[in-house]
C-alpha positions as CSV (number, residue, x, y, z in Angstrom):
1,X,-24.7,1.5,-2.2
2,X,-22.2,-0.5,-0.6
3,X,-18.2,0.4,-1.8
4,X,-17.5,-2.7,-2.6
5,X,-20.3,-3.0,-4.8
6,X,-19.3,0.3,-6.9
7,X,-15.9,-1.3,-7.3
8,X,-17.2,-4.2,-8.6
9,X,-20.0,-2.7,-11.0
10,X,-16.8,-0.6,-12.5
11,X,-14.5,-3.6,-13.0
12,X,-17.3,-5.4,-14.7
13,X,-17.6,-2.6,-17.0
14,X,-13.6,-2.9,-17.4
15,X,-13.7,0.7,-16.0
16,X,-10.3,1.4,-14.6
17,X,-9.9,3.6,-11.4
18,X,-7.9,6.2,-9.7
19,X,-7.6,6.0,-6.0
20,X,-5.8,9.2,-3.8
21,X,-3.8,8.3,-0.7
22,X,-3.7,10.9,2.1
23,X,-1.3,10.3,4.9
24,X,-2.6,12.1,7.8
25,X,0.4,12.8,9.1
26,X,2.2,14.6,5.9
27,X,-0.7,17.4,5.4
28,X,-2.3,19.6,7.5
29,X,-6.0,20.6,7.2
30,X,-5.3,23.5,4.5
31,X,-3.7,20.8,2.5
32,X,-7.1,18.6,3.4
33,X,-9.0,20.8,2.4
34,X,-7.1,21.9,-1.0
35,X,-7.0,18.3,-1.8
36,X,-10.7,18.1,-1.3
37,X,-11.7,20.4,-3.1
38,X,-9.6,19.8,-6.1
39,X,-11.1,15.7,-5.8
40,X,-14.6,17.2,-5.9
41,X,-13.3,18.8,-9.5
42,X,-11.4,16.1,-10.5
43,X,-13.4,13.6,-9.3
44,X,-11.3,10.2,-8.6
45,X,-13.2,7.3,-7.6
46,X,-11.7,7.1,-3.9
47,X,-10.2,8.3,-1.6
48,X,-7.8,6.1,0.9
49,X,-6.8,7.7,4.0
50,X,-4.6,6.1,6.2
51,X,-0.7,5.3,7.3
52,X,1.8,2.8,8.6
53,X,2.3,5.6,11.5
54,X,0.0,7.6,12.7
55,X,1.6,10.4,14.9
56,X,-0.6,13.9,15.3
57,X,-3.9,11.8,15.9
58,X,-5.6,13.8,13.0
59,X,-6.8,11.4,11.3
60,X,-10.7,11.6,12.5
61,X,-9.8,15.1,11.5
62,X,-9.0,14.6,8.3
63,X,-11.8,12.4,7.3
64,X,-14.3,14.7,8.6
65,X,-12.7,17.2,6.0
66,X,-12.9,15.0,3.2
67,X,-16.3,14.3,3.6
68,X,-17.3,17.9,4.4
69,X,-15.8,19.1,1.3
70,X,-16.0,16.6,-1.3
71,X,-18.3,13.6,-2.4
72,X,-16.0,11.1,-3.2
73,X,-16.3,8.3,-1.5
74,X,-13.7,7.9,1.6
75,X,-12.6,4.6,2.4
76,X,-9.5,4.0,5.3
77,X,-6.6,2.3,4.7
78,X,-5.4,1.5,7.7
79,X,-1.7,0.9,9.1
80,X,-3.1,-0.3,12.4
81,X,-6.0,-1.5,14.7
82,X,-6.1,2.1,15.7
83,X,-7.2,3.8,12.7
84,X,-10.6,2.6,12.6
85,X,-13.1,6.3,12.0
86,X,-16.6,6.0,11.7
87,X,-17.2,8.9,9.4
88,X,-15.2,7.0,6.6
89,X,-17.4,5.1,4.2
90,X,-15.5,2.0,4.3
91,X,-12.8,0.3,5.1
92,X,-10.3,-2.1,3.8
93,X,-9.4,-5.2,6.0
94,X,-5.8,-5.9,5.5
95,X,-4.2,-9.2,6.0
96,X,-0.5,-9.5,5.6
97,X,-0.9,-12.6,3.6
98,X,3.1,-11.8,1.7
99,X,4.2,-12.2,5.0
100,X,4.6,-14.7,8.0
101,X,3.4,-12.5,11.2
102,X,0.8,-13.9,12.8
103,X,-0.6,-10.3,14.0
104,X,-1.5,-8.6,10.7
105,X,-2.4,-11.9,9.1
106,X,-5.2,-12.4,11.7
107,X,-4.5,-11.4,15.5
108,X,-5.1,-7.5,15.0
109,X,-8.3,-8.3,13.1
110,X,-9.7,-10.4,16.5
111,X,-9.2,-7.3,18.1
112,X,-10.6,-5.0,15.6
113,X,-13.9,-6.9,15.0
114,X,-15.9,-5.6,17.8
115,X,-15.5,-2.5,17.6
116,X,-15.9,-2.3,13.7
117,X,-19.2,-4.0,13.9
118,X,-20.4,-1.6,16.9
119,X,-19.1,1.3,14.6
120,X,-21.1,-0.3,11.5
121,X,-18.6,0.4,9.1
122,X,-18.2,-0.8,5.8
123,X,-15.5,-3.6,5.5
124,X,-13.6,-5.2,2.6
125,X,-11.7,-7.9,2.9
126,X,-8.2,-7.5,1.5
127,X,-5.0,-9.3,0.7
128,X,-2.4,-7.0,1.3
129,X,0.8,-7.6,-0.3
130,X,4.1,-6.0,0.1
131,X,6.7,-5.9,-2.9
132,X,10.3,-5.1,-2.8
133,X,10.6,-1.4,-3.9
134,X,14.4,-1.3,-3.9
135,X,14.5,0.8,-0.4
136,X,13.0,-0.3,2.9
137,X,9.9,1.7,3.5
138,X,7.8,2.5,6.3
139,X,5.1,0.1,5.8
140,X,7.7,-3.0,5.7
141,X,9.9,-1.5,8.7
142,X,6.7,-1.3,10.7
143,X,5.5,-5.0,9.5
144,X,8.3,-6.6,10.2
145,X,7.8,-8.9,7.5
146,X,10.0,-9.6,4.2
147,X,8.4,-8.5,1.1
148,X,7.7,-10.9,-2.0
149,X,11.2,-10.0,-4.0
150,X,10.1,-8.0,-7.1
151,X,11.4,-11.1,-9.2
152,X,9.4,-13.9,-8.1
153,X,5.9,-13.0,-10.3
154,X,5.3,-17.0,-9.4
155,X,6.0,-15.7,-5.9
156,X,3.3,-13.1,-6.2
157,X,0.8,-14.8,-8.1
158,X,0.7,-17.9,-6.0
159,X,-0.1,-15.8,-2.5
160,X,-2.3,-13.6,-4.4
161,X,-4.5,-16.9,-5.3
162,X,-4.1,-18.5,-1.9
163,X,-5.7,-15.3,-1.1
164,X,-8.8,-15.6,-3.0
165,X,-9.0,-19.0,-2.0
166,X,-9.6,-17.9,1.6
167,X,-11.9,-16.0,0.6
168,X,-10.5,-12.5,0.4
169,X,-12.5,-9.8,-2.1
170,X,-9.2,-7.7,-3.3
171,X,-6.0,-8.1,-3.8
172,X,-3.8,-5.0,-2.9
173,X,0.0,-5.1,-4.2
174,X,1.7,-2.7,-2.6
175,X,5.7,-1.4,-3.2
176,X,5.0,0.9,0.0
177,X,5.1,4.5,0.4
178,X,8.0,6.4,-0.9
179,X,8.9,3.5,-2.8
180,X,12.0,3.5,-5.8
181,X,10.2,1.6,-7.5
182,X,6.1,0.6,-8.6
183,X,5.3,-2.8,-8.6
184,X,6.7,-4.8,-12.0
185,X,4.2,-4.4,-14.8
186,X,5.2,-8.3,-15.3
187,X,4.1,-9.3,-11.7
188,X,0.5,-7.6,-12.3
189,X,0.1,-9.5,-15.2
190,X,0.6,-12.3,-13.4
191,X,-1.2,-11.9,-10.2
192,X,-4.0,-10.5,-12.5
193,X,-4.0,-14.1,-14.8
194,X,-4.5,-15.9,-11.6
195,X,-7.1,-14.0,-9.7
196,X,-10.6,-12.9,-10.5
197,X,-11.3,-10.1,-7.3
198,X,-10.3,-6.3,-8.1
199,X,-6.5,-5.8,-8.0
200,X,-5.4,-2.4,-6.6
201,X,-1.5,-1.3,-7.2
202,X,0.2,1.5,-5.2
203,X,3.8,2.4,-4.1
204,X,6.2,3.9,-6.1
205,X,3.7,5.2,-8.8
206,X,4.8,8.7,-9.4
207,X,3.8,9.4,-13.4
208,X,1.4,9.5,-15.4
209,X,3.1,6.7,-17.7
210,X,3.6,4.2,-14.3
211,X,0.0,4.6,-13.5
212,X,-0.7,3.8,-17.4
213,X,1.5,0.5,-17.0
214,X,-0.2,-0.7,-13.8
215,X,-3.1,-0.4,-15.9
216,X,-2.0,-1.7,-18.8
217,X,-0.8,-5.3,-16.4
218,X,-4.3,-5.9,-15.3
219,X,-4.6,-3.1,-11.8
220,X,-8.3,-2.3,-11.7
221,X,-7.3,0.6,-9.2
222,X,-4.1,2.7,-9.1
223,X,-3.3,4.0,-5.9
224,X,-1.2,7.4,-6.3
225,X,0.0,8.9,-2.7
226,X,3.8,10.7,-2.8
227,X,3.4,12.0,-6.3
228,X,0.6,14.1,-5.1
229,X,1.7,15.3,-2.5
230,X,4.9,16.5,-3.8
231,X,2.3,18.4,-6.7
232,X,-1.0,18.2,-6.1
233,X,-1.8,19.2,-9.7
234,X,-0.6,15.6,-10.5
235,X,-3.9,14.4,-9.3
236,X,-5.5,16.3,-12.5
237,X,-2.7,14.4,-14.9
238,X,-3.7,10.7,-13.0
239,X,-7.6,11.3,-13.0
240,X,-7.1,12.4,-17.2
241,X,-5.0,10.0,-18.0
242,X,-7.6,7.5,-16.4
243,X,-10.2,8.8,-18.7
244,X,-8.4,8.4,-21.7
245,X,-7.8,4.9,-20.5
246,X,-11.4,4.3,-20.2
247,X,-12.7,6.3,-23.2
């Protein structure tokens, strides 16, 4: 079945989902393979693999780990045109769209194109969106871009329905890795009002309670990185926590 299709059948079914973020550049392939096998447990519904800097060139490594030890499905969350792995199951296909450079709105994407469609991988179309987080992270250093301020929810809501209009199949807010702080419960709600594709929150989500709010606003998936893995046991606490949301 396609990824795409198993998020949708899950948000039809109001199912709320748990996604895990490995940066392969913060674990090594102990901690791959730790964090595998407690997923295969624990079972989330995805895996994201991917970062706004990739510097040990592990990350075809890392994949290949996840998907020797685990079943979950691994889709790649890329920081650039260079993270593209065939082993992954799918892959989203970020565009800037909260900010104005021309590059990750559309240039990297020309350059991309081939060689995803020679690799026949799974895309998904996504409207990235990058929200203050009271710090400057990686992911808007390395963009170069301003983020949507964290009190314009009209802001928000408005790109996140241009978005859709152009024909994008999720919506991703994103505070960044190592964020102060998660995305505004109150700018879910809105972006979530306005938009009818999956909406999938991460950054700056490091309890159990903040996963419960995103939730709460309207996310359909939770993305949980830093919090894991600072304690990987917090991936048991996200996935429950998700269940009792669901139940």
């Amino acid at each position: 079945m396609q990824i795409y299709d198993i998020i949708i059948k899950n948000c039809r079914q109001k199912k709320k989902q748990i996604a895990v973020l490995v940066d392969p550049d913060k674990i090594d392939e102990k901690g791959v393979i730790n964090l595998a096998t407690l997923a295969q447990k624990f079972c989330p519904d995805f895996i994201f693999v991917g970062g706004s800097l990739l510097t040990n060139g592990s990350l075809s490594n890392v994949v290949s780990l996840l998907k020797m030890h685990c079943t979950i499905p691994v889709i790649l969350f890329p920081g650039n045109i260079l993270q593209i792995e065939a082993q992954a199951d799918a892959m989203l296909l970020l565009s800037l769209v909260s900010g104005r450079n021309a590059e990750l709105l559309i240039g990297n994407h020309v350059v991309a194109a081939p060689i995803l469609k020679e690799k026949k991988l799974q895309t998904i179309s996504c409207g990235y969106m990058l929200i203050e987080s009271g710090n400057i992270t990686t992911a808007l250093y390395m963009s170069n871009t301003q983020p949507i301020p964290n009190t314009k929810k009209d802001i928000a809501a408005c790109t996140a329905l241009a978005a859709t209009m152009l024909g994008m199949k999720t919506i991703y807010m994103d505070a960044g890795s190592g964020a102060a702080l998660p995305v505004p419960a109150s700018m879910i709600e809105a972006v979530s009002a306005e938009v009818d594709v999956p909406l999938i929150v991460g950054g700056g989500i490091k309890t159990v309670q903040q996963a419960q709010a995103a939730w709460h606003s309207g996310a359909d998936i939770v993305v949980v990185g830093n919090a894991i893995e600072t304690d990987i046991l917090m991936m048991e606490q996200m996935i429950e926590a998700a269940k009792v949301f669901n139940a």
